[in-house]
N, C-alpha and C positions, 0 to 999 in steps of 0.2 A: 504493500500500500504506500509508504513512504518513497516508493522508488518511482509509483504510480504518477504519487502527489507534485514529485523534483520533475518529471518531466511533463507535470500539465501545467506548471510554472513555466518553465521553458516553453512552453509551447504559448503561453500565453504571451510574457515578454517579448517571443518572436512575431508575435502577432501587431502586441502593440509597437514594434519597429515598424512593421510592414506599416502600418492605419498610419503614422507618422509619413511614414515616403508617399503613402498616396494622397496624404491630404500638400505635403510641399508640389508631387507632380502637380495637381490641379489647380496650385497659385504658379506655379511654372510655367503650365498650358492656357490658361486663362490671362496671366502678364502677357505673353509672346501675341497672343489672340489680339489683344488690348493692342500693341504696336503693329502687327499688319494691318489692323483696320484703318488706324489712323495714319499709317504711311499709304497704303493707298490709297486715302482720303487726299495726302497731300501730293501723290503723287499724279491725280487726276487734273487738280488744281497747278500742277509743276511751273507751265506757264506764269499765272499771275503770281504766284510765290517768287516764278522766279526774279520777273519785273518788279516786283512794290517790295519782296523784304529780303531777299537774298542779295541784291546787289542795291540794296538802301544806303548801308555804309559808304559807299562809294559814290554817288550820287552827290552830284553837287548842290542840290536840290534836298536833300534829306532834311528831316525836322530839325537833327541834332546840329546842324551848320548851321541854319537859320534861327534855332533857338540861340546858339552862343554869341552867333553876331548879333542879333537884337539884342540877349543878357548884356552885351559888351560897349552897345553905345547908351543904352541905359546909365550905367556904371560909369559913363565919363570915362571911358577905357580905350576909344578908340577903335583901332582895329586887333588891338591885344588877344580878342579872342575869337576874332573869325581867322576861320584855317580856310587858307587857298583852296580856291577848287584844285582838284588834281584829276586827272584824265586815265582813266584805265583803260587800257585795249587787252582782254583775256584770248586765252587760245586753247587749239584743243590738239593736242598730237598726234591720236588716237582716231579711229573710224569709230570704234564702239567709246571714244574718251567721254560725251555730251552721257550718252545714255548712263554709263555706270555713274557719271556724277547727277545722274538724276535720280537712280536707285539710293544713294548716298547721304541727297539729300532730303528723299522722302521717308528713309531709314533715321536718319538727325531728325527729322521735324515731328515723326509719329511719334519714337522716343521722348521726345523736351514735352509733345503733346500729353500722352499717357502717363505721363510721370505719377499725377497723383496717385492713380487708379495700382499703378504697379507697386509703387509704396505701400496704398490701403491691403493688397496684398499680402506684402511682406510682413506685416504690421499683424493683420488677421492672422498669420501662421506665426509669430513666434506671443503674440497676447498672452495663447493659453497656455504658457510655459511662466508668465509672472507671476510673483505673489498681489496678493489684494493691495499690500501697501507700495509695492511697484508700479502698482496701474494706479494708483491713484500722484504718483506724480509725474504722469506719461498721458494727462489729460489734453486732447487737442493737438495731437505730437501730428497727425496727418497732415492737419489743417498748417501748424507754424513750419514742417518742414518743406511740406510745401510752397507755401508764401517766401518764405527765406531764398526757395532755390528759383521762381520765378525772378524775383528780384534782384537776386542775382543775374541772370537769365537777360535779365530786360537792362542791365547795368552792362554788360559785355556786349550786346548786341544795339544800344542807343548811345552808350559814353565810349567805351574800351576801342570798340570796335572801327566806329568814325575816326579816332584817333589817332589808333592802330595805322590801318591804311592807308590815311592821310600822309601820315609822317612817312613810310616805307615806301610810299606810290613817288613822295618828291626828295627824298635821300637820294645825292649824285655823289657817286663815290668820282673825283676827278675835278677838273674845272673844264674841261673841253667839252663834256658830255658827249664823250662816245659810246658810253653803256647805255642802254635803252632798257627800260624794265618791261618786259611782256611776260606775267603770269600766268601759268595755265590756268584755267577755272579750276581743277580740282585740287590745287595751293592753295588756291583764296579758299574755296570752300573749305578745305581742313582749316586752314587760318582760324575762318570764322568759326566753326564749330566747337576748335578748343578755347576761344573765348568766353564763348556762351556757354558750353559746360561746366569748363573749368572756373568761368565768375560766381555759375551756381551753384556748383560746389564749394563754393570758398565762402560763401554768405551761408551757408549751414553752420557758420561759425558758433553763432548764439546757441543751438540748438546742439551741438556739441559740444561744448562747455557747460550749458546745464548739464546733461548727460554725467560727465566726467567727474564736476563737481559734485554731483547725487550720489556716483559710487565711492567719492572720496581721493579722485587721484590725484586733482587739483583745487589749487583753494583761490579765492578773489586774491588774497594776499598775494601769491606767486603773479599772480596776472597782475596785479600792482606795480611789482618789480623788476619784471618787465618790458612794462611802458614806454622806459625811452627806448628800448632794442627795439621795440615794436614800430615804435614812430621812427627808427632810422629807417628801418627795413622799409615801413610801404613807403618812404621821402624817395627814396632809391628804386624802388619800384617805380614810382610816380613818373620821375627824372626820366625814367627810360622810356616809359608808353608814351609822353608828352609830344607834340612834333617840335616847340621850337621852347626853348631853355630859358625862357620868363618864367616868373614865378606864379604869374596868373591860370597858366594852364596848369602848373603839377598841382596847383591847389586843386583844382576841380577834379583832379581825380585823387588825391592826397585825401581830401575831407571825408569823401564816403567810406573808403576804405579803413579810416582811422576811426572815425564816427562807430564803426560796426566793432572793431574792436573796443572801445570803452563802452558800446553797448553788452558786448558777452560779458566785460566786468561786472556789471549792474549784473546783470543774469547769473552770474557764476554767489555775487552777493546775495543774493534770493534764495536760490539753491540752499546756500551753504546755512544762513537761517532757519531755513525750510528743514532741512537732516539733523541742525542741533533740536530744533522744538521737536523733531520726531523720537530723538534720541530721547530727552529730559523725561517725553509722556511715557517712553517705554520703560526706563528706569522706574 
């Protein structure tokens, strides 16, 4: 009977491995789901995608050019912050080069599209592995990491991105100008994608230092101290995205970027509040 008992344990544990794997396949099969629909969605649309926001950065005409020269004679500034038109001529090397960077891009836009939904996902398969008092400070976690990664998202693709280009498209290595820059489309396209991902991901900042904080691996203190490495680091960053080396432009992308970090301090301060009162009631 005991031998009976050890292997209807085993059988059961092997069971509940299995119920585990298929409840992750079907956040696996229903994520993937969730991005072909919407990349096909985008890639029906490929056209006006491609004219109004794929090649918006580049556009002399874009909102982000016209917002900073208007912010710029506003501000008694001059022409300090409108950036030269610059002229892109792209290219394709390839017979099949247009079409793969159309699968590419409609693969990038379903992704950035579906984002939330693949998260609620993620989110829904590992939930019922927390405790009660886990979930109760992981309230709204869809919703803020969401929002964080759009904003990110729309910070790379309306600030980074215009700027980006900008600067890169009228960089003349020389004074004669006998280099010519003609980009393939599917450079610019990767360009722009790790902008846009990569800003998104980097405004998950807040949302990651809660996290951190909750478990205890970092405290507001540490993030206090440091502050100024932090404010070197994105001045230098700044320095680099900026097209011309006034101080006007590295601010405008200096601030947000800086802004976001002494936002995760607050956050990481809340937290850390939050774990002592959880502490004192469980004592």
């Amino acid at each position: 009977m005991a031998l009976f008992d050890r292997f209807s344990k085993n059988d059961q544990s092997e069971m509940s491995f299995i119920d585990h794997l298929e409840v992750l396949r079907g956040t696996i099969v229903r994520s993937l789901l969730a991005i072909i629909v919407t990349s096909v969605t985008v890639f029906i649309f490929r056209d006006w995608i491609m004219d109004n926001v794929i090649t918006g950065p580049i556009n002399p005409d874009f909102i982000t050019y016209r917002f900073f020269c208007d912010l710029s004679h506003q501000l008694q500034l001059g022409q300090a912050l409108c950036m030269p038109p610059v002229k892109v001529s792209m290219q394709s090397t390839t017979f099949g080069g247009q079409f793969m960077s159309s699968i590419s891009m409609a693969f990038v836009g379903g992704l950035i599209i579906s984002f939330p939904y693949i998260f609620h996902q993620i989110w829904a398969f590992v939930k019922p592995a927390l405790k009660e008092k886990e979930l109760k400070n992981t309230r709204f976690m869809i919703f803020w990491v969401s929002f964080f990664f759009f904003l990110g998202a729309a910070f790379g693709f309306f600030v980074l991105g215009p700027f980006t280009f900008n600067f890169l498209a009228s960089f003349q290595l020389g004074t004669r100008g006998v280099i010519t820059t003609i980009p393939t489309f599917a450079d610019y396209l990767d360009n722009l994608t790790n902008l846009i991902l990569g800003c998104g991901i980097a405004f998950e900042l807040p949302v990651i230092v809660f996290l951190l904080t909750k478990i205890g691996i970092i405290t507001p203190k540490f993030l206090s101290t440091t502050r100024k490495y932090a404010a070197v680091i994105i001045l230098i960053i700044a320095a680099f995205i900026t097209p011309s080396p006034d101080w006007y432009s590295q601010a405008l992308v200096f601030i947000p970027l800086y802004t976001l970090f002494e936002f995760s301090i607050i956050v990481s301060r809340w937290a850390h509040k939050s774990v002592k009162k959880e502490d004192e009631e469980w004592d």
